[in-house]
C-alpha positions as CSV (number, residue, x, y, z in Angstrom):
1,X,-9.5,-40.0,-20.9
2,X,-8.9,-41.9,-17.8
3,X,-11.3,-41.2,-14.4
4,X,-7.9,-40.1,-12.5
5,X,-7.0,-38.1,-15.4
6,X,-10.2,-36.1,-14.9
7,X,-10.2,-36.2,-11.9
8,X,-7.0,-35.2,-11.7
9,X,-7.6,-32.4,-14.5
10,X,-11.0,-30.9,-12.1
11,X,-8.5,-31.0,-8.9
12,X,-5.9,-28.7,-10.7
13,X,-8.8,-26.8,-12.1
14,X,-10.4,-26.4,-8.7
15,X,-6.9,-25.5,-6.9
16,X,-5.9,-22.9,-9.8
17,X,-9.5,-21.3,-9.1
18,X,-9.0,-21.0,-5.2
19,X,-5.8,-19.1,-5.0
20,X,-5.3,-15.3,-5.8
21,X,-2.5,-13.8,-6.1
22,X,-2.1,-10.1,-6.0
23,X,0.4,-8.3,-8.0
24,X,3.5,-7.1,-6.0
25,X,3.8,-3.6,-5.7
26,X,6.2,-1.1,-3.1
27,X,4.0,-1.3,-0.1
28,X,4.7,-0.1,3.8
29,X,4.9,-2.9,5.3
30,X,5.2,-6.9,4.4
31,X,2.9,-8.6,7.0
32,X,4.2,-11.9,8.2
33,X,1.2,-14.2,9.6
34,X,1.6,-16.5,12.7
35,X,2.4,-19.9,11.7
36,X,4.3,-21.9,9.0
37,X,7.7,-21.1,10.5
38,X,9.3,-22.9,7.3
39,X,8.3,-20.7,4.6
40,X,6.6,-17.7,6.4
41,X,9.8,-15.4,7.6
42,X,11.6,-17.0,4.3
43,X,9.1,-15.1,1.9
44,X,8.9,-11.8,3.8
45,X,12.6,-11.6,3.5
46,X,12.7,-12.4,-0.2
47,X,10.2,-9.2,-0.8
48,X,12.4,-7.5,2.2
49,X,15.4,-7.7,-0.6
50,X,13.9,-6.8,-3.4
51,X,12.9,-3.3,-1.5
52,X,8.8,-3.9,-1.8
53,X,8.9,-2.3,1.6
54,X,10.9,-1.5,4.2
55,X,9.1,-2.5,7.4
56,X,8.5,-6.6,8.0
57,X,5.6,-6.3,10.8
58,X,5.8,-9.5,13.1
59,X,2.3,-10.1,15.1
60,X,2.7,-10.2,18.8
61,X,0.5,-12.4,21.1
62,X,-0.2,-12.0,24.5
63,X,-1.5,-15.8,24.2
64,X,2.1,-17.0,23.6
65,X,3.7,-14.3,25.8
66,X,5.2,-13.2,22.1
67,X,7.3,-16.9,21.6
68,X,6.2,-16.9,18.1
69,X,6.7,-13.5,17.3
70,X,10.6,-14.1,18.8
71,X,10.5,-17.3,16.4
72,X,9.5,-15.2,13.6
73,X,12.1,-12.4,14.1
74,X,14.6,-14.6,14.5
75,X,13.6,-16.5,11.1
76,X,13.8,-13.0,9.8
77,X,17.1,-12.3,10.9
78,X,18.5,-15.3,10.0
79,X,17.3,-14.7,6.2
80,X,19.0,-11.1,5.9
81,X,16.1,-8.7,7.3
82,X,18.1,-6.6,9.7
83,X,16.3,-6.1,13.2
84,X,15.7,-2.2,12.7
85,X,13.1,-3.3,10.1
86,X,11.2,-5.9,11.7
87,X,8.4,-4.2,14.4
88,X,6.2,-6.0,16.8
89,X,2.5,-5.6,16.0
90,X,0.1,-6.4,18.8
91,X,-2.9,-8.7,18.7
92,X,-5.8,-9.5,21.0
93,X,-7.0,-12.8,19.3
94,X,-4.6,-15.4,18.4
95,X,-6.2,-15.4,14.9
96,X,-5.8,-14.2,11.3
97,X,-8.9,-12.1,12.4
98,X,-7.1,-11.2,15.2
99,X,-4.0,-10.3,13.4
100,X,-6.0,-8.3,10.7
101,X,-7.4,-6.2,13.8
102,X,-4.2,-5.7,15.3
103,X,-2.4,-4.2,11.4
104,X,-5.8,-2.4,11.0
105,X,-4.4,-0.7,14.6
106,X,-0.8,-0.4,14.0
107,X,-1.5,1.2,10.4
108,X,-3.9,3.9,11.9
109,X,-1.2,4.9,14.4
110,X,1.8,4.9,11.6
111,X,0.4,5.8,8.6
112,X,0.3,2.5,7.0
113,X,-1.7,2.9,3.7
114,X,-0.5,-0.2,1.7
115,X,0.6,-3.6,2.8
116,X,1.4,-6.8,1.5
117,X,0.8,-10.6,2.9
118,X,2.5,-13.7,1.7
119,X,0.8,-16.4,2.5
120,X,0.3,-20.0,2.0
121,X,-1.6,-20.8,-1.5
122,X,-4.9,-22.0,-0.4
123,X,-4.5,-19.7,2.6
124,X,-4.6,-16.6,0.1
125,X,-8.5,-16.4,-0.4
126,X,-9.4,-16.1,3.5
127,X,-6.5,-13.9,4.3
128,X,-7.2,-11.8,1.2
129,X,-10.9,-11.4,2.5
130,X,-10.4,-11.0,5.8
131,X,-7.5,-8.1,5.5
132,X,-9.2,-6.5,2.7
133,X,-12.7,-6.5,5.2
134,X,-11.3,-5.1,8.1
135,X,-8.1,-2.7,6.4
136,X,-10.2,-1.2,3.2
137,X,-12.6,0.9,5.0
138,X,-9.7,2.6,6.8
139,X,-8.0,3.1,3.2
140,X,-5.7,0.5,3.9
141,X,-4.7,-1.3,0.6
142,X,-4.1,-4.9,1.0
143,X,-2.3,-7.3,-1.7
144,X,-1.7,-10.9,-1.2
145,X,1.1,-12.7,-2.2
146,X,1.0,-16.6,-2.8
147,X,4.0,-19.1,-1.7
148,X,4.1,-22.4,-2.7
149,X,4.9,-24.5,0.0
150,X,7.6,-27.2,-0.1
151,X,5.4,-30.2,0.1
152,X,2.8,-29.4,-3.4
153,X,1.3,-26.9,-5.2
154,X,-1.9,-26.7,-7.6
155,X,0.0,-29.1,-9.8
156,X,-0.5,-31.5,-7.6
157,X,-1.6,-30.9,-3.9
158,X,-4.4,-34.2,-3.6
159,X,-1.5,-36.2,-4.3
160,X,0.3,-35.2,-0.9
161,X,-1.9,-35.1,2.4
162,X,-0.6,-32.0,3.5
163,X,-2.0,-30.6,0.2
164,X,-5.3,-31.9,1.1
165,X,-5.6,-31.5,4.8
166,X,-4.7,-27.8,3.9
167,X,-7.0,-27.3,1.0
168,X,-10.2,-29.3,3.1
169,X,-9.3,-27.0,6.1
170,X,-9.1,-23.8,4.2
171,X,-12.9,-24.5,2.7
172,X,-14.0,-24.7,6.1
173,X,-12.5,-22.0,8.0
174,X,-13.1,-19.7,4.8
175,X,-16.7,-20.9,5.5
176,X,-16.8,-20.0,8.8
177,X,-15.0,-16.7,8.3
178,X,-17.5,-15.9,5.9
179,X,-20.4,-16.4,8.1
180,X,-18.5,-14.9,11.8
181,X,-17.2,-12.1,10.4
């Protein structure tokens, strides 16, 4: 065996370890992170149509004035969510922390007690932790759901720099998330 067939072989291994994937069950509310305007909104409104839930919850920054949150709405829109569905949830820090704190807030107030987050694949392990962290002690079930992006997936994301840049960035801030929080 070759050393970039190995190689290769311990990258896919590595990758396939990394992301979790909940399974998909009817929940509240899909959560739709800030960020990755390309496949985000598209995701949520894929689970939107296949009736997991029936509220899309948009995070709303004062940081931004709420700029992406109009972005992500109208992403939304545009892929079939009608606007009744989609609600404005408000954040303090212009993090996933931040947004974790701020569904942990609009789920006490509405009787949230199941949600579900798609996310990015090497994204999945942080968010998973994070959500389940903060939401869990307030009985808040949390399930995330993994999207591929466009550009690779465990197949073959060190072959594509956006593969690694994300996957490098994602062991550190998981890092760091582990020790701040």
């Amino acid at each position: 065996m070759s050393l970039f067939r190995r190689g290769s072989s311990l990258l896919y291994g590595l990758a396939r370890r990394w992301v979790v994937c909940d399974r998909v069950e009817p929940s509240d509310a899909i959560i739709v992170l800030g960020g990755s305007l390309d496949v985000r909104p598209a995701s949520a409104a894929e689970l939107y149509k296949r009736d997991i839930a029936s509220l899309v919850l948009v995070s709303w920054s004062e940081a931004d004035r709420g700029r992406e949150a109009r972005r992500m709405r109208e992403r939304l829109l545009t892929n079939g969510v009608p606007s009744a569905a989609v609600i404005d949830f408000t954040i303090k820090l212009h993090s996933t922390y931040g947004e974790a704190r701020g569904v942990l807030e609009f789920a006490k107030v509405n009787d949230i007690g199941r949600v579900i987050v798609p996310v990015e694949i090497f994204q999945t392990r942080r968010v998973r932790w994070i959500f389940r962290r903060e939401l869990s002690p307030a009985g808040v079930n949390v399930a995330v759901n993994a999207i591929t992006p466009p550009d690779y997936d465990v197949d073959n994301w060190w072959q594509s720099v956006a593969g690694r840049t994300n996957f490098c960035n994602e062991l550190i801030k998981f890092t760091y998330y582990r020790f701040r929080y």
